[in-house]
C-alpha positions as a Python dict, from the first residue, in 0.01 Angstrom:
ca = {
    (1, 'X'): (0, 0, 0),
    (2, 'X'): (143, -89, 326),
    (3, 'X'): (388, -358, 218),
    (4, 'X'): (721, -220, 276),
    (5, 'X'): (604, -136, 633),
    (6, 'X'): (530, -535, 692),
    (7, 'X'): (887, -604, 567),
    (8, 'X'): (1015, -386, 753),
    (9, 'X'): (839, -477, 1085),
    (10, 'X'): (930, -812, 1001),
    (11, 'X'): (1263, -801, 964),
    (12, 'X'): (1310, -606, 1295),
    (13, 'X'): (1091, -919, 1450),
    (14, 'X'): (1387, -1130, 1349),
    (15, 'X'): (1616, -897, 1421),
    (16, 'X'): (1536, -897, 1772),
    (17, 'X'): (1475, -1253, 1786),
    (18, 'X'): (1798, -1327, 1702),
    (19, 'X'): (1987, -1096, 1896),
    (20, 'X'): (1770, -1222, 2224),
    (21, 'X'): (1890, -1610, 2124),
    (22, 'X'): (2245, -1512, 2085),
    (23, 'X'): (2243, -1342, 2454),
    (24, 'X'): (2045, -1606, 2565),
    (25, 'X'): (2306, -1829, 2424),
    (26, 'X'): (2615, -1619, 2534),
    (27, 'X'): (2506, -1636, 2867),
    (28, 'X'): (2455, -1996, 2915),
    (29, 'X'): (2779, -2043, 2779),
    (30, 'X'): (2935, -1786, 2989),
    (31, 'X'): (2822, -1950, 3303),
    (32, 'X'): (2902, -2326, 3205),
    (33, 'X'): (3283, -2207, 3138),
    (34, 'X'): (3304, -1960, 3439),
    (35, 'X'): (3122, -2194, 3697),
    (36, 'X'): (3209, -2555, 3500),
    (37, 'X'): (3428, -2697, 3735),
    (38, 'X'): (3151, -2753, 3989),
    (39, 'X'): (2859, -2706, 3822),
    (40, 'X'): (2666, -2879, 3510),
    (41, 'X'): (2487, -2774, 3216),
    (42, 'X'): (2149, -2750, 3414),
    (43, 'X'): (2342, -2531, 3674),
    (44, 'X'): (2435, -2305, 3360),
    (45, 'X'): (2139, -2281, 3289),
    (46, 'X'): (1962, -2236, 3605),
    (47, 'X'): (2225, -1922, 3651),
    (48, 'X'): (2098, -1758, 3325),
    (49, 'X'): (1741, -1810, 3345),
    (50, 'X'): (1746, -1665, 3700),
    (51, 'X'): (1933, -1343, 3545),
    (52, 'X'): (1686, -1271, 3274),
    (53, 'X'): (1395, -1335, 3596),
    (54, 'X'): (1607, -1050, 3728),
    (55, 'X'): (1593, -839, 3464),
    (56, 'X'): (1208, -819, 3448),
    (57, 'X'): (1226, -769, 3788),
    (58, 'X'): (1262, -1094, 4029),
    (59, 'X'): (1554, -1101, 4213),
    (60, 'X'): (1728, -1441, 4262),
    (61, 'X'): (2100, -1347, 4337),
    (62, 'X'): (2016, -1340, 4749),
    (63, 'X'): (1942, -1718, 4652),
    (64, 'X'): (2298, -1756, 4506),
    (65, 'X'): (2497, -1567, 4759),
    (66, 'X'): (2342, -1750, 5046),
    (67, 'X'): (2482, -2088, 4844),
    (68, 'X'): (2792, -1881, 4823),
    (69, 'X'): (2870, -1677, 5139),
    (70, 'X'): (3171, -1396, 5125),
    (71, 'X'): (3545, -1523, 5120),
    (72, 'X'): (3435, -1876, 5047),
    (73, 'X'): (3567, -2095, 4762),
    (74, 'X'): (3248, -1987, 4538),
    (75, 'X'): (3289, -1661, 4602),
    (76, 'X'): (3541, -1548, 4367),
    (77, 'X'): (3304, -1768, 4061),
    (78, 'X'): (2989, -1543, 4240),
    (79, 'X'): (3152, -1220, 4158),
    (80, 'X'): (3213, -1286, 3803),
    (81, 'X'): (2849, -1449, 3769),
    (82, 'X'): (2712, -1161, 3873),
    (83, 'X'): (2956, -943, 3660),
    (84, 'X'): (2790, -1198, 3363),
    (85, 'X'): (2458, -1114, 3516),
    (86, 'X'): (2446, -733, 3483),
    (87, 'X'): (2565, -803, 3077),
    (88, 'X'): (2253, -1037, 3057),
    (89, 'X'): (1997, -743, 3196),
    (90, 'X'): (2145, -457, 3033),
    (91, 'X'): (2110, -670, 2647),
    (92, 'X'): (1719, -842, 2796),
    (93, 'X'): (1600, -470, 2864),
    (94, 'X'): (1789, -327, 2603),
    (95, 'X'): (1612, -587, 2335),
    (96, 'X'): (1290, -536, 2501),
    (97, 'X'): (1284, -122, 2480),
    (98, 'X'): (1416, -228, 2130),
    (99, 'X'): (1092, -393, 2061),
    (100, 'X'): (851, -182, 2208),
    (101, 'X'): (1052, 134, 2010),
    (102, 'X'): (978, -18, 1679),
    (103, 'X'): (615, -93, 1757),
    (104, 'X'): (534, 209, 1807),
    (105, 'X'): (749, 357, 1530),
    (106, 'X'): (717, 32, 1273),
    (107, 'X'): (364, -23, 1306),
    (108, 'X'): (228, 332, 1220),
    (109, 'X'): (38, 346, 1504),
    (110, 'X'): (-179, 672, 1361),
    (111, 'X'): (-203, 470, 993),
    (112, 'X'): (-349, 159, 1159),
    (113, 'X'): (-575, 356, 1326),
    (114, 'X'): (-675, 511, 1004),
    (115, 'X'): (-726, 194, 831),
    (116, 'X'): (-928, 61, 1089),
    (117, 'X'): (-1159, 398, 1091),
    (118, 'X'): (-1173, 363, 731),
    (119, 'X'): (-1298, -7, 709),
    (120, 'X'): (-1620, 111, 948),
    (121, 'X'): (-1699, 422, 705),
    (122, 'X'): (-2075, 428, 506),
    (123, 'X'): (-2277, 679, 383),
    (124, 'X'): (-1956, 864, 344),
    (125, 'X'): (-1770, 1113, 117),
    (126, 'X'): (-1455, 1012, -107),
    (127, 'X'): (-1241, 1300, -230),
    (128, 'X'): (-990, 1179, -541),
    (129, 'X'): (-675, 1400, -588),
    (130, 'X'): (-554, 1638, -283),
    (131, 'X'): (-571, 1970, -500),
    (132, 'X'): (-629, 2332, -404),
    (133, 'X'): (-1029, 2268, -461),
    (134, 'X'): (-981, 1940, -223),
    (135, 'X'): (-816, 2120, 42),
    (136, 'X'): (-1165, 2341, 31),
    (137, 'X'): (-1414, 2065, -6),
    (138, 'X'): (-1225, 1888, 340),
    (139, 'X'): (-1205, 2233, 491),
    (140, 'X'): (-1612, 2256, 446),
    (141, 'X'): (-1685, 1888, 471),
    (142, 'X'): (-1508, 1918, 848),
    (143, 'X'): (-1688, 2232, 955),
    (144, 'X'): (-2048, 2061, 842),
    (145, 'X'): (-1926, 1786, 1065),
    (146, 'X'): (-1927, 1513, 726),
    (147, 'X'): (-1772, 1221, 708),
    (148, 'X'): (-1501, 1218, 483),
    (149, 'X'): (-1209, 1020, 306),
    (150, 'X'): (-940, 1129, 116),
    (151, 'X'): (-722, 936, -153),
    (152, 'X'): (-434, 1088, -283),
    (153, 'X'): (-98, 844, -477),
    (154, 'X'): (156, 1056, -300),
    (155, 'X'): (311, 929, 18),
    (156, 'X'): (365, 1268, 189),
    (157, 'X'): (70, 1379, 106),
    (158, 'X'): (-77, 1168, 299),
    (159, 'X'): (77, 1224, 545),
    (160, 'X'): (32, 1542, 596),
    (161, 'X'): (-363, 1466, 596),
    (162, 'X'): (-284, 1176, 896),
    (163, 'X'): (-83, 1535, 1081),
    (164, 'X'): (-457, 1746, 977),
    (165, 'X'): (-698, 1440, 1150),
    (166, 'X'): (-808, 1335, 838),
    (167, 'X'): (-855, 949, 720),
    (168, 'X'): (-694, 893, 396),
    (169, 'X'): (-582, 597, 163),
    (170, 'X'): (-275, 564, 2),
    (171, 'X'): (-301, 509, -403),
    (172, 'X'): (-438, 569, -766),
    (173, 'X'): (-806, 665, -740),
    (174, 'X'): (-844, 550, -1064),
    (175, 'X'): (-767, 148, -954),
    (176, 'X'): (-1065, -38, -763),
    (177, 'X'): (-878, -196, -547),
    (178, 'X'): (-846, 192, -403),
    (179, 'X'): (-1171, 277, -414),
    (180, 'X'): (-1219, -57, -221),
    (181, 'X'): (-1011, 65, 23),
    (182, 'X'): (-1210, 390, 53),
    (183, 'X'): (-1526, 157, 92),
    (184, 'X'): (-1653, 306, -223),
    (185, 'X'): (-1923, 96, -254),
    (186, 'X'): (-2149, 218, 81),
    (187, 'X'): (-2007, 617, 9),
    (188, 'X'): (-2282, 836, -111),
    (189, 'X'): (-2080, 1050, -321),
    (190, 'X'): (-1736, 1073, -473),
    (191, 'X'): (-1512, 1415, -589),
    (192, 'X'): (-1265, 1348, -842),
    (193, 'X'): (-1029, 1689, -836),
    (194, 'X'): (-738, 1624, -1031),
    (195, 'X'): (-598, 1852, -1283),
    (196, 'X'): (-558, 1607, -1571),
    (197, 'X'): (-881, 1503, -1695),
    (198, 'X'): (-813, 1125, -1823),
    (199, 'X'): (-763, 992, -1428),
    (200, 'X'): (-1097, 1174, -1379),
    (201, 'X'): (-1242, 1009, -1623),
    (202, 'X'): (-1143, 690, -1548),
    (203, 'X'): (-1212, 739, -1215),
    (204, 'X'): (-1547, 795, -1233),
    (205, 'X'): (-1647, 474, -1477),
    (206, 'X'): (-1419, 234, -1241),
    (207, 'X'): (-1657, 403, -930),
    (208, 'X'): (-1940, 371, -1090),
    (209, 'X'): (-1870, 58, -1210),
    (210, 'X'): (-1830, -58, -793),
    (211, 'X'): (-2116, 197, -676),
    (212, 'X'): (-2412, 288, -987),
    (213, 'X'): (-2633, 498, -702),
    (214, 'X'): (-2300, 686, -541),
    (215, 'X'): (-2350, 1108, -685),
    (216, 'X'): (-2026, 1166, -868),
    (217, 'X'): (-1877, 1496, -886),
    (218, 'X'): (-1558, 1579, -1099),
    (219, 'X'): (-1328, 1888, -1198),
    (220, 'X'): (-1380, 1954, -1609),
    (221, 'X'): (-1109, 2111, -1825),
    (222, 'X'): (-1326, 2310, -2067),
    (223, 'X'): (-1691, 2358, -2032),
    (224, 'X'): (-1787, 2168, -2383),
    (225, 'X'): (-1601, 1828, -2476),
    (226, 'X'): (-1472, 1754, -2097),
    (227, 'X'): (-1806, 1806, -1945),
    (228, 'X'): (-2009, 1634, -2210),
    (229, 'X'): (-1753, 1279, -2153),
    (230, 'X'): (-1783, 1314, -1796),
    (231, 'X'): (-2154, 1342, -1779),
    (232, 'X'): (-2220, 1026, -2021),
    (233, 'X'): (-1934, 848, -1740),
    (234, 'X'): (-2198, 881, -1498),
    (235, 'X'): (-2108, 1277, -1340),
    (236, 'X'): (-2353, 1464, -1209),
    (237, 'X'): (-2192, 1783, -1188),
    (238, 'X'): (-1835, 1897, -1355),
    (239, 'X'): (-1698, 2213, -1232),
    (240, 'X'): (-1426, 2413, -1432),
    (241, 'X'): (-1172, 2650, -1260),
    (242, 'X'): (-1136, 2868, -1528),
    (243, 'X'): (-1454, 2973, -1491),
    (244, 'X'): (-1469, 2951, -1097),
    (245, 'X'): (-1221, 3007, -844),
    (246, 'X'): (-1086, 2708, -616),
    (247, 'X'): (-1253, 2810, -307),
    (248, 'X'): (-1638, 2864, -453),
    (249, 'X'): (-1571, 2497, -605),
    (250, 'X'): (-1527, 2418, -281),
    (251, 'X'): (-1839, 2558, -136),
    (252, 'X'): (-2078, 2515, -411),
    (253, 'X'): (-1937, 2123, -441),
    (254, 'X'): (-1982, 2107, -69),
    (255, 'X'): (-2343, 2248, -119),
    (256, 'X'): (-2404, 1983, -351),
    (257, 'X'): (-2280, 1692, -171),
    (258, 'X'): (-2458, 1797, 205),
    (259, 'X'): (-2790, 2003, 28),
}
């Protein structure tokens, strides 16, 4: 679920990497042209190692204008060195605010955070599908002080639950490997909510499949067939909202589940 944000952290990593060598690499070259004629390859480098010090905050160019004082021959080479060593800071800092922007905006802080709360959950709630009657149930759930997760396939969705507080997963409710995720198998009950009644369905066989003591509660279509498949799935209770509105599913569900 959280692929395309490795990738894309990953490629930044290298990104950065590579733009930090070629400075790094520009520099040392800079100062082996500029100051070749009397110095070496190890005085190149010396120069551009001491910049990037500099940058983070050491200061070694006293140590190189006391080797070259004003109006002497090294002078004029010192002034362009240090023109070379303001270009070096300005790309180090600039690579390292780089960084530190796209771990906080790359990593998802608030979704690692979420995963982590998620992976310590037990004798939890799962809700399957944010609907109308979800919204409820997690409105009721919250003000009984409950623990909670919700799974929901749509990106923004959940999203917008990360924005409300809530912890969430990312994917089909109806695949294990989600209701894995949710730690399915130490929740004490499960809601499946969704308007089409197949995912409900197979929703509650794959969690009961993980979980055979977890109290599984599911939205019906009609009060006859629906119900009568659910219950022999392994539902305790099937609500239809035809028959009730969305926000005394919510209570009555949220009766059930805390009762």
């Amino acid at each position: 679920m959280n692929v395309p944000e490795v990738d894309r952290r990953d490629l930044a990593g290298k990104t950065l990497a590579g733009l930090a060598i070629a400075a790094i690499a520009f520099a040392l070259i800079s100062f082996y042209v500029v100051d070749g004629i009397s110095h070496n390859t190890y005085a190149s480098g010396y120069y551009t190692i001491s910049s990037l010090f500099d940058a983070v905050g050491i200061n070694t160019m006293p140590l190189l204008q006391a080797a070259a004082p004003p109006f002497s021959a090294a002078f004029d080479a010192l002034i362009l060195i240090s023109v070379i060593d303001g270009i070096v800071k300005i790309v180090a800092v600039g690579l390292a605010l780089a960084a530190v922007v796209e771990i906080l905006t790359g990593a998802n802080i608030v979704s690692q955070v979420n995963f982590l709360a998620t992976r310590r959950m037990s004798n939890h709630i799962i809700i399957c599908g944010y609907s109308r009657i979800a919204e409820q149930i997690c409105l009721d759930l919250k003000k009984k002080k409950e623990k909670f997760i919700v799974i929901d396939k749509n990106p923004s969705t959940i999203e917008l639950l990360f924005d409300i507080g809530y912890l969430a997963v990312n994917g089909d409710f109806t695949s294990a490997e989600t209701l894995e995720a949710a730690r399915v198998g130490r929740a004490r009950a499960i809601v499946f909510s969704a308007k089409d009644e197949l995912p409900n369905l197979m929703g509650i066989i794959t969690a009961k499949h993980i979980n055979k003591s977890i109290k599984v509660i599911s939205r019906a279509s009609d009060e006859v067939h629906s119900i009568t498949k659910m219950q022999r799935a392994g539902a305790e209770l099937c609500v239809v909202p035809e028959v009730i509105s969305g926000v005394e599913i919510g209570t009555a569900i949220t009766e059930r589940l805390v009762g």
